[in-house]
Structures are given as C-alpha cells and as structure tokens.
N, C-alpha and C positions, 0 to 999 in steps of 0.2 A: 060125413064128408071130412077130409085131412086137408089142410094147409098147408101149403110147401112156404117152407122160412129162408128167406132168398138169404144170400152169404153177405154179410158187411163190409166186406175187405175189397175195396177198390181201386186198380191201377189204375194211375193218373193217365192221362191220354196223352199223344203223341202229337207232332207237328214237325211237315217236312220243314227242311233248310230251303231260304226262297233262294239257294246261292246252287248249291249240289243235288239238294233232293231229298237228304238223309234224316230218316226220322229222328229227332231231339224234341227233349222234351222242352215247352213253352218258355221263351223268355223274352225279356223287353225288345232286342234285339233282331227276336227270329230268327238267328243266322249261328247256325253253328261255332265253336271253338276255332275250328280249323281254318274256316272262312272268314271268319271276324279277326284272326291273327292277320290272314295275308292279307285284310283291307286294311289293316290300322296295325300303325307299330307305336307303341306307348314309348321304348325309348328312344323314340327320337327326336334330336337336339341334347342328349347325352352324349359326349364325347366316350368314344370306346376304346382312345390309347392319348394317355395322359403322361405329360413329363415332371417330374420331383426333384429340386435339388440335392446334394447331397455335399458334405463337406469331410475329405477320407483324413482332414488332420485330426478332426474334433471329434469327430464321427458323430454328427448334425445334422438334421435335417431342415430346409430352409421353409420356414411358414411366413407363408407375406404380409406384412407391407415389408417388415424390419427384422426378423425376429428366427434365431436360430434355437431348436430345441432339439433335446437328445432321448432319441426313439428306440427301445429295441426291436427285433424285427418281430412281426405278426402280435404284437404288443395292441392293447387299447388305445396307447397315444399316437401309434401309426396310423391306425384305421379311424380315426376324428382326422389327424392332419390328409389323409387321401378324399376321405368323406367331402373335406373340403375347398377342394382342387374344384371339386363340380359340386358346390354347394346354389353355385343361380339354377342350374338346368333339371336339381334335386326337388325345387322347391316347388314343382310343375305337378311333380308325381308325387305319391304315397310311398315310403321307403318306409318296408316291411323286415326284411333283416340283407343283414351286411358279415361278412367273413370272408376270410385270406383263404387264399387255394396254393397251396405249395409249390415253393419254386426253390430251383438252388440258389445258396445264402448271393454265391460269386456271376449270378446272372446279369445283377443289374437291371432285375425287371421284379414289379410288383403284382400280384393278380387278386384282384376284388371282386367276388362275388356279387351281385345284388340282388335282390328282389324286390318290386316296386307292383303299384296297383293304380289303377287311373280308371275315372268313368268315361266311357265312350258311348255308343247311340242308346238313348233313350234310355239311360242310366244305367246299363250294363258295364259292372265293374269287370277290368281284363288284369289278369296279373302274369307278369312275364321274368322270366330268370335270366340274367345277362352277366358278362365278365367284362371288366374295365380291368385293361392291361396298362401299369404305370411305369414308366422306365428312370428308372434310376442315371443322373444325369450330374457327372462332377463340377462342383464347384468352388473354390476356396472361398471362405464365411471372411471377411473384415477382420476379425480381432487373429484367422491368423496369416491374413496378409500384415498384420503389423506384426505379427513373432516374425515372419522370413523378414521383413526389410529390415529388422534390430535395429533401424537408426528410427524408428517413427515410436515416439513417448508421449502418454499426454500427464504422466504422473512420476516425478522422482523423490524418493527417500535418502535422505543424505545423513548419515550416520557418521558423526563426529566423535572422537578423544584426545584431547588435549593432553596426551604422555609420551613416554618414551616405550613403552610396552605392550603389545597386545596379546596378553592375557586376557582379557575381559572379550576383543574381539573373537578368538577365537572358540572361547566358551560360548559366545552368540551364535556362531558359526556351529557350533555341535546343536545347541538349542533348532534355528532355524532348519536344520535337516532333520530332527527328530520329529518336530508337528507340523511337516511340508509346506511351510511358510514359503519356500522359495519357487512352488510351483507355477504362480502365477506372476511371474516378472519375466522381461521381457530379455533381460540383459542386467548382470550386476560386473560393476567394476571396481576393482580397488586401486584404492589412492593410496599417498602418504598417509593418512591420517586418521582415512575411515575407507568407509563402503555406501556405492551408492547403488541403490536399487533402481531398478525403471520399471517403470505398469503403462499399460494400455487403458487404465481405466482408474479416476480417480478415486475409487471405490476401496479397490483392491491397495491402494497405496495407505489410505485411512485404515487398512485391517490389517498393514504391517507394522500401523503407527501404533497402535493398541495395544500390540503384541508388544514390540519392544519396550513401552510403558509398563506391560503389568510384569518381565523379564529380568529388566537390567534399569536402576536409578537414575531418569534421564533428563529431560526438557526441552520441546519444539516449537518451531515457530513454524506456521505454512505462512505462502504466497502462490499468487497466483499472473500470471503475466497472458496480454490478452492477445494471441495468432492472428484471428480474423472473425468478421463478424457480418452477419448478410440481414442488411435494415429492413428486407422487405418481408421477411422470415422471421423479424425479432429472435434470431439462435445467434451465437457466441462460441466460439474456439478458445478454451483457454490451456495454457500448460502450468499444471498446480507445480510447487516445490515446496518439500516439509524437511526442515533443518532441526537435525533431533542431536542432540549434543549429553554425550554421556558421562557419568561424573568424573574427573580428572584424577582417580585414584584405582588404581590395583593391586591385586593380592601383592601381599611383602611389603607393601611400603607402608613408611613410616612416615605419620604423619601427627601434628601439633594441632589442638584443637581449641577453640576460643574456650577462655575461663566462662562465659554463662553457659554457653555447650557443656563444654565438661560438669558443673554442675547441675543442669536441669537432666546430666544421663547418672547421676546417683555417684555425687563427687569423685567421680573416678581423676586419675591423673591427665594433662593434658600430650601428655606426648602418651602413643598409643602405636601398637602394629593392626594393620589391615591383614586377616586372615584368610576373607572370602568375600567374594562381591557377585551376590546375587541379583535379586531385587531389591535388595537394600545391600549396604556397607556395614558387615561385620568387624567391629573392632574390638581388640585385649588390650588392657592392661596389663603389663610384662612384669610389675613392681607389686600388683593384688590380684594378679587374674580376673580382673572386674570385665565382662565384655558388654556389649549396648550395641543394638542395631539403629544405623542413622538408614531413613530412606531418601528419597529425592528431595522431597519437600521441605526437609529438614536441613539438607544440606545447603541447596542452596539458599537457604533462611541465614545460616549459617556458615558460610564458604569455609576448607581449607583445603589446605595445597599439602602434596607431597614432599617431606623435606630433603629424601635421596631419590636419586633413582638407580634400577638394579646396575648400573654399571659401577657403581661406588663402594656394589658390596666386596668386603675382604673377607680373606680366609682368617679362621682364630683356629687355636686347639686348645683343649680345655687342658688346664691344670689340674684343678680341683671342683667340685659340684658336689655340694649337701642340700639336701632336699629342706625346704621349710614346711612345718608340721604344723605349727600352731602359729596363725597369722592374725595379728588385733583388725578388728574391721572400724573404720568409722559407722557414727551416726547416719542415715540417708545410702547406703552402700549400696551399690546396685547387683545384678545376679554375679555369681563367681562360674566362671566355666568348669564342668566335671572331668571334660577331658584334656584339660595339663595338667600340669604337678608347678609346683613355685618353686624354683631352685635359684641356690646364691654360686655363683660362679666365677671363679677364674680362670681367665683364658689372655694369651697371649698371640700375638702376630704372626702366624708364619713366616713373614719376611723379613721379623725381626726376632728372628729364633736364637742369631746370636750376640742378645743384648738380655738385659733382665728385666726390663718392661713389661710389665703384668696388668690389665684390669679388672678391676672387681665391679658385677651388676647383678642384678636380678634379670632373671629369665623363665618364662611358660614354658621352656622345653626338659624341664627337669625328669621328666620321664622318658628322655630320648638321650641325654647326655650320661658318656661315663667319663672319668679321667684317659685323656688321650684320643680323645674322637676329635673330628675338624667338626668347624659347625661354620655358617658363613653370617655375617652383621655389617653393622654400620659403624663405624666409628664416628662419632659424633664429636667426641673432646677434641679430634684434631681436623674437624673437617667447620668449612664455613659456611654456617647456616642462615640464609637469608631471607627470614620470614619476621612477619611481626609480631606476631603471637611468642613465637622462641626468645624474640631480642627482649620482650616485657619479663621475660619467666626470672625467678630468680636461681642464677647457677647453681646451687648445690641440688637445686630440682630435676638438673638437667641428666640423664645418666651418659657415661662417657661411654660405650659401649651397647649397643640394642642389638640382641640376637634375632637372628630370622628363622633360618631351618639347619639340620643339619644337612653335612655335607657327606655324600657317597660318590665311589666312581663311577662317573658318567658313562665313560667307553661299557662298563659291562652292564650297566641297566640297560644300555642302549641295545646291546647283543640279544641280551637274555630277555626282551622285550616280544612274547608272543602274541599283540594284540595291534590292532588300527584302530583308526577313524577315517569316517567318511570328508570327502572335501566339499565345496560349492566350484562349480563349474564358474568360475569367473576372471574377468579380463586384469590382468596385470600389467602394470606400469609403473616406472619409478621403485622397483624394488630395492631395499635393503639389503644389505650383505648378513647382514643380523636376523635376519628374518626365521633363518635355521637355527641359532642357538633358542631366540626366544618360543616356538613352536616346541623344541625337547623341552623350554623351561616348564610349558603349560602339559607336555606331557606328564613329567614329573609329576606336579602339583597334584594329577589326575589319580596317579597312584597315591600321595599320602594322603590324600581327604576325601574320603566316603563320599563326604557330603555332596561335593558338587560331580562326585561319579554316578550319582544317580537322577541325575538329568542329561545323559548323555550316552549314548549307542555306543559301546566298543563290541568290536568284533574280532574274533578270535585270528589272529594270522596264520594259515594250516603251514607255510613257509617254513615256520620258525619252530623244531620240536618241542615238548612242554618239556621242562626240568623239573624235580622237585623242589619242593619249599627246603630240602635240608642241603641243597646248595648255593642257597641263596646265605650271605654274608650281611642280611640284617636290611637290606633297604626294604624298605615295601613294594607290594606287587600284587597285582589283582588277580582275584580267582578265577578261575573256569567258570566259577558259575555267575559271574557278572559278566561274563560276553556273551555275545549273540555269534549265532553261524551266519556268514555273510554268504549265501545266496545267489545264485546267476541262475540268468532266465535260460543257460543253454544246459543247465543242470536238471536232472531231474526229481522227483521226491526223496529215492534212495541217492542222491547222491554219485548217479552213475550220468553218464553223458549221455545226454537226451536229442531228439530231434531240436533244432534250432527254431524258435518263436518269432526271429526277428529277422527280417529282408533287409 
C-alpha cells in the first residue's frame, strides 16, 4: 500500500471586501485599500496651501514668533522651517518622509511632498502620499526697514582726532573697506573732525569698537540714553553712543616727548619724528636713528602733542649731506632702524635763497638725500613752540632744523599715477577746501612706505597707460604686482562685457 504525501505549501485564504465585494486577503479592517481610502482621509486637518514670508532685501525667510533666517532653496533648513508651518496638524499623524518636488526658482511657490501613516479601524495602519503647496509671500524683515528709513539708529560710533590732518582717517578708511567692516552700518557721516557710524543693533556697533581698538591707538567711552520703556513688559529702548577718540598724532609730525617716556623707551632723544601710525605710533630718532613703538596705553599714560602741523612745513635744499658711518651708542639704547641711513646735512631756505643762511642737523633721510634735492622740514629755531616738555628741554638739545620727506613734483606723480582706492559711500558736510591736498598727501605716503601699503587694496587704474620705471625721475611708485584688478559685476571672467547681474 503507497501513501500519498499531501504538499506543505499553503495559500493563505481569502475574504471579500464587506464594502465592494473584492476578494482581499484578511485584515483588521476587512475592508479593502480602495474602500478604506474613500471612508477615511488621514490628512485631514493638514492644511494643503500654506503661505511663507519672505524678505527679497535679505533674502530671509521669516520663522515665527521673531526670527529671520537665511534659507537656500530645497536646502534642509527650508524643509524643517516648512515642516513647521503645520507642525500642530503634523503631530496627529506619523511623518514617514518629507522632500521638495520642483518648481521654478521665480514661482514664488514651494511644493512638499509628504508621506504620513495613522491607525484607523481596529488598528489598521493607512499611509497616504500628499503635496502641501507653500507660496512664497513678500515681506520686508525689521532690520531692513530701518536700512530704507536711514534715520532709525539704535547704535552710533563716533570716531574722533583731535588734528589738523587726516591721514590716519583715511588709512582707517582703506582698513575698513578691506575686512568689510562697513557692511553692517546703517549710514556713516563725516564731520569736521571724525566719522560717525550708525547700527541697527548694539551688537554690530561693539564689533566696530574692537576693530578699531585692535587697528588704530585709541580710547572710548560708551553711553547709553533711555527712548522708552513699557513697565508691564519689563523691556527698555535704549540708544547706545561709543566716543572712541584716536591718538592726536600723525605720520610727519614732530613731536617732544616726556624725559621718563623717552627714557623707559632706551634713552632715546625727546624730540622725535612720527613715521607711521598703525596700531601703535612708530617713532625715530633723526639724531640716532633709535625708533620705539608707543601704543595706546602708553600714550595716553603718557600724553604728547604735536609740536607742528603739516602747514608749517618749509621747503629746504640740500647743500651738503655726508652720510655718518660709525655712531657711539649709549648705555640702555634701544633698536636702531635698518632702513635709514644717519646723515649730517645742510640745507637752506628756498625763500631765502638769496641770503647765506645755512642749517646744520642730523637727519634719517641720508639714503634719500643728494646735494641739490628739495626736501621739506620744520624749522623749529625760528618758529614758536609751545609745549612743556620743549620749554623744560635745554636749547642746545633743541635742533634748529627736523627733516621730514623728501620733496618731488607733485603735478607728475599725480599724472603718472596708474592706480586707486576704493572710497566709503558717506554723507558729507562742512567740507574743507584742504581736503584734496591732504588725500594726495596720504596718497604719497602710500607709495613711499611698504609698510602701511600692505594693508590696503589698490587697484590698478586701466585709464592711465603703464609707463616704465626708466621714466620715472626717482620718486617712488608701486608695482603692478601690488594692485589688484578692480572688477565690475557687468564684466565678465575674461574681461569682455557680460550680461548685466544687476536691475
């Protein structure tokens, strides 16, 4: 007798839909996919067109209560701030996945995929696919409704010098455009005297105060004054002001410094020229070449004053100029500079060219002077000096004569001049007539010192042809390869005229 071996393999059994009829296989439900969709819609109480602020200065997206952030498009940080446009109606269902469905960038409208799951009868889980269309809706953000009204400030920086010169300002002014310090003010205006900044935020005002502290030798005082105040909110209006006052000295001037100064900087002599004024005041000694950096703290520990200003300087021309080789140093001496030479020099008046009037000084410019060059100074022996440090000194200490730079013609530096600077976009009042000699002064200075050309952006003028260096007549002049190509957004890579970026 054989044995039939039945088969193992069993289909599950079937069960009509009590809705349609249609055999499905067994579930909590009993009611088909198709049936159980049209009795129950899981997204509903999901809104399915959603509106988004949007701010086209900042290009910001507004997340509520307060708070504007910057999105790019089909970004992760867009799809959490849409997520949570309907983050109550969200919290109903199971949110299984989320992704952007494409739209043109200039629609104005945003499209969210979703996928969600929810138990419905007798725990039959239903997952359903849906689009939330979100429209892109303009709105201008607070900070820059106060950029257009330019008169609403809750934060100013007032930047003082107590000179006759601004050199130092506009070295600030090259500074500030190079690490876009100016980006966030709201309005800067110049005075007689300084520059005032304005911010929308005390924040931004505190990080222009930093800057200028760790830039330029200074010292500020803030305040704060109080608008208005709402007692039942415990909040406060106030408008901050920060008075930053910069040291009273600039390149060229000559200035007389206290006997414990001059000694605690490596006995150098107390009359001294200013060379360069960075973050600190670089001073020489014209009679040892000794120089000593004072910074802020020092000085004002120590206060002095300028004993000329550039309107006093006279033209000399050299007579004679021997270079000094071997110079006795004291005791405690402090660093000698590598780049002058110590020369003993006479020079006399241009104005007084026909008289025999000669004087004899020491001067740092000994590697710049020959017999017959103009060089421009101070005349000190016949000019009246009224400081207290000078009136203590003993005369024969005093020298009659302090060289500054030499002198070249202006008119053709000025020509032969292929390069700029950038400006600051700011409001003028009370201008000077002087304002155009002392802007070439600081041009100048730009070409004879390295040093403070490498904190500051020139750009090549394409206007002006390049000349060689073998027609130049000995002034200094910066390289090609120290400017930059200045750039326009309607330019394009090579250089050829491009579709235009800007409405």
């Amino acid at each position: 007798m054989e044995y039939m071996t039945e088969s193992t393999d069993r289909t599950p059994g079937h069960i009509l839909c009590c809705e349609c009829g249609v055999p499905i296989s067994p579930n909590p439900a009993n009611i088909c996919v198709a049936c159980l969709r049209s009795k129950v819609d899981i997204s509903q109480g999901i809104p399915k067109q959603v509106s988004i602020s949007f701010c086209k200065q900042c290009q910001r997206y507004f997340q509520p209560p307060a708070t504007w952030i910057q999105c790019a498009l089909e970004s992760r940080e867009l799809l959490a701030l849409c997520l949570k446009k309907i983050k109550a109606p969200l919290s109903k269902v199971r949110l299984v996945d989320a992704g952007f469905v494409w739209t043109e960038p200039h629609s104005k409208r945003l499209k969210v995929k979703l996928t969600i799951q929810k138990e419905v009868m007798n725990g039959a889980i239903l997952q359903q696919v849906f689009v939330v269309d979100y429209v892109v809706q303009p709105q201008m953000c607070g900070d820059c409704h106060r950029v257009e009204a330019k008169d609403f400030w809750k934060a100013v920086v007032q930047v003082r010098q107590k000179t006759l010169h601004k050199k130092t300002f506009y070295y600030l002014e090259q500074l500030i455009l190079k690490y876009g310090m100016h980006q966030n003010t709201l309005r800067i205006k110049e005075i007689h005297d300084g520059l005032d900044f304005y911010y929308s935020s005390k924040q931004h005002a505190q990080k222009m105060v930093e800057f200028l502290q760790c830039t330029v030798p200074c010292r500020y005082k803030a305040s704060q004054r109080l608008i208005s105040q709402d007692i039942h909110s415990n909040t406060y209006n106030y408008k901050s002001t920060f008075s930053l006052e910069i040291v009273p000295v600039c390149k060229d001037n000559v200035v007389c410094l206290s006997p414990k100064l001059a000694q605690s900087l490596g006995n150098m002599n107390q009359i001294c020229v200013c060379i360069r004024v960075t973050s600190a005041i670089h001073l020489i000694d014209p009679n040892t070449l000794q120089v000593a950096d004072i910074d802020g703290s020092t000085f004002w520990s120590h206060p002095f004053s300028s004993l000329c200003h550039p309107k006093q300087l006279e033209e000399f021309i050299v007579m004679d100029c021997n270079i000094v080789r071997d110079l006795k140093r004291g005791a405690g001496a402090g660093m000698v500079s590598k780049k002058h030479t110590l020369g003993e020099v006479w020079v006399q008046k241009t104005s007084e060219m026909n008289t025999d009037k000669q004087y004899f000084c020491r001067t740092h410019l000994g590697h710049l002077l020959n017999p017959g060059d103009l060089v421009l100074g101070f005349d000190l022996a016949n000019c009246n000096l009224n400081d207290e440090h000078v009136n203590k000194m003993n005369s024969d200490r005093v020298p009659d004569v302090v060289l500054i730079k030499k002198s070249y013609d202006r008119t053709k530096r000025r020509r032969r001049r292929n390069w700029k600077l950038k400006e600051l976009a700011k409001d003028r009042e009370n201008m000077d007539t002087d304002d155009e000699r002392q802007y070439q002064d600081f041009l100048e200075d730009l070409e004879e010192d390295e040093a403070i050309r490498k904190n500051v952006n020139i750009y090549r003028d394409s206007t002006i042809p390049v000349e060689s260096d073998t027609d130049d007549e000995g002034a200094p002049r910066i390289s090609l390869a120290e400017m930059l190509e200045d750039l326009h957004i309607s330019q394009g890579a090579t250089g050829e005229e491009g579709e235009s970026m800007m409405t």
